[in-house]
C-alpha positions, -999 to +999 in steps of 0.1 A: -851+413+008-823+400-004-790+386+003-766+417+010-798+435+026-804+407+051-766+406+059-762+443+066-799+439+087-783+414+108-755+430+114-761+464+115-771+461+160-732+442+165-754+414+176-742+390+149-712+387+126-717+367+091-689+351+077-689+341+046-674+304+030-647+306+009-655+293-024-630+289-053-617+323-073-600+326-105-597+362-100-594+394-069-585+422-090-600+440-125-569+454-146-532+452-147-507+453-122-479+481-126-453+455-115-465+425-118-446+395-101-458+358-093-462+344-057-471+309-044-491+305-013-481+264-001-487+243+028-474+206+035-490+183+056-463+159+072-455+127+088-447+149+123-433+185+133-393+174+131-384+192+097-348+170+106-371+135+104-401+140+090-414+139+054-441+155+035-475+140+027-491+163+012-478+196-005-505+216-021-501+255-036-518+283-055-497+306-082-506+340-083-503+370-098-496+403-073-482+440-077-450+443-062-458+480-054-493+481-041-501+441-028-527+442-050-535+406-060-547+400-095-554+361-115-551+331-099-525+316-125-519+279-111-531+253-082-516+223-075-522+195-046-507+162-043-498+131-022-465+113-009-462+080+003-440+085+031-428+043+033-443+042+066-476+041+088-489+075+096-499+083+136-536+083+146-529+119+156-517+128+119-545+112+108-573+125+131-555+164+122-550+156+082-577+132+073-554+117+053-550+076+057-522+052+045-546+039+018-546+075+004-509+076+002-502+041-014-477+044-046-484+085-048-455+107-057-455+146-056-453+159-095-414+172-091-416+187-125-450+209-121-440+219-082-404+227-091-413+249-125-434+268-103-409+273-074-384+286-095-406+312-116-418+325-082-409+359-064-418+352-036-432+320-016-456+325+013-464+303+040-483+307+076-458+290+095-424+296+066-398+285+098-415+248+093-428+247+057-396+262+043-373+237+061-396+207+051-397+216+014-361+226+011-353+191+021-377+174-003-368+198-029-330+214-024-329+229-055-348+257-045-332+268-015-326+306-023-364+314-030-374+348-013-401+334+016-425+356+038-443+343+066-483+350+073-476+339+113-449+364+119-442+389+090-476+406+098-481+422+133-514+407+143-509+418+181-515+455+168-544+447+149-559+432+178-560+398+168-550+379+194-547+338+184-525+336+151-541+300+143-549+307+108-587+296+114-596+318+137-582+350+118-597+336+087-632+343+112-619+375+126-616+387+085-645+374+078-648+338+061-644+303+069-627+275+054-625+239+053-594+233+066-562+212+075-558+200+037-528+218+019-545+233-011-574+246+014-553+260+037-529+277+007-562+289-008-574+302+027-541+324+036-541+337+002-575+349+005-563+363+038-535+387+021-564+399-002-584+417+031-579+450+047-569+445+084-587+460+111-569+484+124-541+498+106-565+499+076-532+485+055-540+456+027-529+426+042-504+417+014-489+449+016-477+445+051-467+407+042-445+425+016-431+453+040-421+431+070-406+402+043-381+428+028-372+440+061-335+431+074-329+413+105-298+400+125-300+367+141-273+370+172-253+333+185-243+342+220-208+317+218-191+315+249-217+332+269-210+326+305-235+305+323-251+323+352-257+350+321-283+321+309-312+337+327-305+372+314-306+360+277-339+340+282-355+371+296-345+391+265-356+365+245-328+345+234-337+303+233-314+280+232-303+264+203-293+229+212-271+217+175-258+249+171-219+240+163-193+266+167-153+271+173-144+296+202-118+320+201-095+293+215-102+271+184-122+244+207-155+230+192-184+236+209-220+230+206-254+247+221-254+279+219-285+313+227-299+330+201-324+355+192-334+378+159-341+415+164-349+437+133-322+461+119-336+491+141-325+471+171-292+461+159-271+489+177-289+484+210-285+449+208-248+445+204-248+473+234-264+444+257-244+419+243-207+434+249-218+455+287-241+426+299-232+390+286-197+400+278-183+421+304-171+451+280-153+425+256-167+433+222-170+411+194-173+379+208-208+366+197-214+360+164-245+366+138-261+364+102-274+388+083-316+380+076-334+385+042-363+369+025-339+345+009-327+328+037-354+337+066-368+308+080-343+286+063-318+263+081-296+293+062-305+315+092-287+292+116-258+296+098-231+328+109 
């Protein structure tokens, strides 16, 4: 018996689910694509979770080749991982997460050159969690600020294909593989291999709903000058405050703190409805907002109307 046939033997009662390890590939998919573009997969590991403070310690990515039509993911075209001494001790806690210690950071530099080349030649940069990897590498590297990003965390609706936690591990186990992880190249290799599967219920490639929910528009709403017993409303609707957000009033007074949500462009027209009958007592045009896309989503760019 081999392999495959004591796999499907196993399995074949729902009494045990084999995942397999996820091994290095050079390759997914046999042929050409029709429109061929290059995506990066990356992940940082950090100093903290401030992207305001904290610095990158380890950046790691893979290059790849995908169809912008179809998702399908071709070659594997570049991988890169690489240290950062930050110029300070790291926490236990970073430590115990990253395995990283100071004595592996001593005198090491990310290769600027190689990760910026890349960055630049890239349609599209993906991430699991792009609101705190974006932020951290725009810092670190400004001069690619208008790069298109999609998110694996949020730009894929995981609730309707039943998969309930969104830690990257766990659906790496509910797709069907395992990975070494909390190192940036193995966790860039992991959620690349990720976009490759077919999810479970919609039947869609994983990639290609990446790709539809990136290139959707959104509108990210600042609630200036909402009245303060409306504060409860807007957190039930989903609005969180935004504590540095710094705005004039229609008074020319500066202010600062304001609540804010994003609600895709189908939701626009209802949204501004709330707004003006509920926050705003029938005065229109009072809040503010920005416009969404894949080059400024997760960005400190969104925060900006």
């Amino acid at each position: 018996m081999n392999e495959n046939e004591i796999i499907q033997q196993l399995e074949k009662d729902g009494k045990y689910k084999i995942l397999t390890k996820l091994e290095s590939i050079t390759r997914y998919q046999q042929g050409q694509a029709q429109t061929p573009r290059i995506g990066i997969v990356l992940d940082t590991e950090t100093t903290g979770l401030d992207t305001a403070k904290d610095k990158i310690i380890e950046l790691g990515f893979v290059a790849f080749e995908y169809d912008a039509g179809t998702g399908l993911i071709y070659n594997i075209l570049h991988e890169y991982g690489g240290f950062e001494d930050p110029k300070e001790p790291l926490s236990d806690i970073v430590k115990q997460v990253t395995g990283i210690s100071d004595d592996m950071l001593v005198g090491q530099s990310l290769d600027e050159q190689n990760i910026i080349s890349w960055l630049e030649k890239s349609s599209l940069i993906i991430a699991h969690n792009a609101a705190f990897d974006r932020q951290m590498l725009e810092r670190r590297f400004p001069q690619v600020s208008d790069n298109n990003w999609a998110c694996t965390f949020n730009d894929i609706n995981w609730q309707d294909e039943n998969i309930a936690s969104l830690k990257l591990d766990y659906i790496a186990y509910r797709l069907g593989y395992f990975f070494e992880g909390h190192r940036a190249v193995n966790d860039a290799q992991a959620t690349l291999h990720l976009l490759t599967k077919t999810l479970p219920e919609s039947g869609k490639l994983a990639m290609a709903a990446l790709l539809q929910g990136a290139r959707e528009t959104s509108r990210r709403y600042f609630a200036v000058a909402a009245p303060f017993d409306k504060k409860d409303d807007l957190k039930a609707r989903g609005y969180r405050w935004l504590a540095d957000y710094a705005y004039t009033d229609n008074r020319g007074n500066s202010k600062k703190g304001v609540w804010s949500k994003s609600v895709p462009e189908s939701e626009i027209q209802d949204e501004e409805s709330w707004l003006n009958e509920s926050i705003y007592a029938g005065k229109a045009g009072v809040f503010q907002y920005n416009d969404i896309h894949a080059n400024n989503r997760y960005s400190q760019q969104e925060f900006h109307a």
